[in-house]
C-alpha positions in Angstrom: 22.1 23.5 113.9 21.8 24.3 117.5 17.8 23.5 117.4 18.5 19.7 115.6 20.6 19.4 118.8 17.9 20.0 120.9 15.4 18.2 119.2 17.8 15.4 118.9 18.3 15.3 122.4 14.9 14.7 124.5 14.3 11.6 121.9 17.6 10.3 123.0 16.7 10.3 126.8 13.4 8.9 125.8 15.0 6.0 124.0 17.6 5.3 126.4 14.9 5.4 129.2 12.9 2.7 127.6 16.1 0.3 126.7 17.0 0.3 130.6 13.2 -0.6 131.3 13.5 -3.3 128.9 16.9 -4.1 130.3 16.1 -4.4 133.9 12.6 -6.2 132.6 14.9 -9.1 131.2 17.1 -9.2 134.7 14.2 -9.9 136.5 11.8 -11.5 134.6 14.0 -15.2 134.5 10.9 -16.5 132.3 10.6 -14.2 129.3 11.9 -14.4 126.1 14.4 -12.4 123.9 11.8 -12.5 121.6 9.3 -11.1 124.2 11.6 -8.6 125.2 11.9 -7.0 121.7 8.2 -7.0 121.5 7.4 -4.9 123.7 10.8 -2.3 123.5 9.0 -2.2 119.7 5.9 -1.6 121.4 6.9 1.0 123.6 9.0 3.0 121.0 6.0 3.0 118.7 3.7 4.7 121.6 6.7 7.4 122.9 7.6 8.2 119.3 4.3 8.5 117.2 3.1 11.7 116.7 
């Protein structure tokens, strides 16, 4: 149980590191899209989390 954890754990950080890049992308960016944004946060997942 204790391994899921920390298996479970480095993904998380990972995810919550590219939902505040796509987060501070849409602050800043005053031109892009919703539709944009979730683009490329699928985008990014799919290249952090493929094996």
């Amino acid at each position: 149980m204790d391994k899921q954890n920390s298996e479970i754990q480095p993904n998380q950080d990972k995810f919550f590191d590219l939902l505040k890049k796509t987060y501070e992308k849409g602050n800043f960016d005053k031109e892009i899209t919703v539709e944009r944004l979730l683009e490329d946060l699928k985008i990014d997942i799919r290249k952090v989390f493929t094996i």
